[in-house]
C-alpha positions as CSV (number, residue, x, y, z in Angstrom):
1,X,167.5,26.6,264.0
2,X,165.2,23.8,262.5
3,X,163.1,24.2,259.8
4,X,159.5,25.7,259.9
5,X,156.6,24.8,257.9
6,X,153.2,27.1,257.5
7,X,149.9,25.8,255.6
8,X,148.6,28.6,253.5
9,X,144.6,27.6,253.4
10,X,141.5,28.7,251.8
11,X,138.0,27.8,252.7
12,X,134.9,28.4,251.1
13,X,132.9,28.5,254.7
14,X,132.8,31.4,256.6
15,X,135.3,31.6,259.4
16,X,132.1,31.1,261.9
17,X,131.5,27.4,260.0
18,X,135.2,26.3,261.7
19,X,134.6,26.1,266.2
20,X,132.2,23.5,267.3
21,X,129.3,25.5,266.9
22,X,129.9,25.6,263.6
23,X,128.7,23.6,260.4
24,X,132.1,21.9,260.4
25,X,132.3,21.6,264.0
26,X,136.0,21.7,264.5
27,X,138.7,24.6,264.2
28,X,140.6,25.1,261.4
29,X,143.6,24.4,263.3
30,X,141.7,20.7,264.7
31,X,141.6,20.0,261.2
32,X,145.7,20.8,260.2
33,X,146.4,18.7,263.5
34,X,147.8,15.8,261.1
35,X,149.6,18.2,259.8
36,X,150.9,19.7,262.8
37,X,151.9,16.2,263.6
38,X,154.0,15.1,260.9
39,X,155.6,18.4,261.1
40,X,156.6,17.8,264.5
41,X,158.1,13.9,264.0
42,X,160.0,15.4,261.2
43,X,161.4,17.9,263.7
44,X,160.5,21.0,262.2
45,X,158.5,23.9,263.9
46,X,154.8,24.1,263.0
47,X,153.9,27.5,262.4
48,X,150.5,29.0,263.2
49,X,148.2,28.7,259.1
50,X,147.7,31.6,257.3
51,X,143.7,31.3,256.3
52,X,141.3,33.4,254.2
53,X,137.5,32.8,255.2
54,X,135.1,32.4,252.7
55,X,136.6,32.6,249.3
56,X,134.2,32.5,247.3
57,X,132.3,35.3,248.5
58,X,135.5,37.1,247.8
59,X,135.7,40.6,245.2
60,X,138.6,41.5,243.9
61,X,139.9,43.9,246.7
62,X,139.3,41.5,249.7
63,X,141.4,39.2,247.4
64,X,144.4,41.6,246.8
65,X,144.1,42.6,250.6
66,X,144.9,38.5,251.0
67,X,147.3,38.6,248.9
68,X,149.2,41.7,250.6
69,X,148.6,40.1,253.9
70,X,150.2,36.9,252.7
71,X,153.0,38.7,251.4
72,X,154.1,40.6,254.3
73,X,153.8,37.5,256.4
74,X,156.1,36.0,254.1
75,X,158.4,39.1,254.0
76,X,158.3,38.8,258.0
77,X,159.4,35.9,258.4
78,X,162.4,36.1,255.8
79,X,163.5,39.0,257.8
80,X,162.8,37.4,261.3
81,X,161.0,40.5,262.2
82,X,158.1,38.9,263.6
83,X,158.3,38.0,267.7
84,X,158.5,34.1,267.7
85,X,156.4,34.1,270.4
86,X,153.9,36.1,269.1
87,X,154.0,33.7,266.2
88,X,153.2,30.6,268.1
89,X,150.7,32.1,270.6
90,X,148.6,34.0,267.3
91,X,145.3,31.4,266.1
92,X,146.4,32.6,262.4
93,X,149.7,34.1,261.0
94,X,147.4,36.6,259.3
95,X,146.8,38.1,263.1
96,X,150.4,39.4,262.6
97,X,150.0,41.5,260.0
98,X,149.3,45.0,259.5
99,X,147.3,44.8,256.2
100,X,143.7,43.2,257.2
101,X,142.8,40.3,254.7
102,X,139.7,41.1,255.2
């Protein structure tokens, strides 16, 4: 099985600010596609981001509700107990989780 790689991002925006509608006019995953790229001529599997909308609007608790969320996806995919194609049909690895991060 080959390797796979995840981005882990932050934005300050909203998570409306990332479609074309939005101020930044492209999706979050339009923007990793260079990512997603290399990733794939390295042959490695590109794995769906996990994000966290509008940080710095964040409180504490929203914040340790990311970083629970971020943990279990990590613990999931350790384990392997997530469906892998669940994982590469979800917009966000965050969308797997139990524990909302937001």
């Amino acid at each position: 099985e080959g390797k796979q790689v995840m981005s882990v991002v932050s934005t300050g925006g909203r998570e409306e600010a990332y479609m074309a509608e939005g101020t930044n006019r492209y999706s979050l995953r339009q923007l990793l596609a260079p990512f997603e790229q290399t990733v794939t001529l390295c042959r490695m599997q590109y794995l769906p981001p996990f994000v966290v909308h509008g940080t710095h609007l964040l409180e504490d608790d929203p914040i340790q509700r990311a970083a629970a969320s971020y943990r279990e996806v990590i613990t999931g995919l350790r384990e392997g107990s997530f469906d892998p194609d669940k994982i590469l049909s979800s917009r966000y690895m965050n969308d797997l989780n139990t524990t909302p991060t937001l």
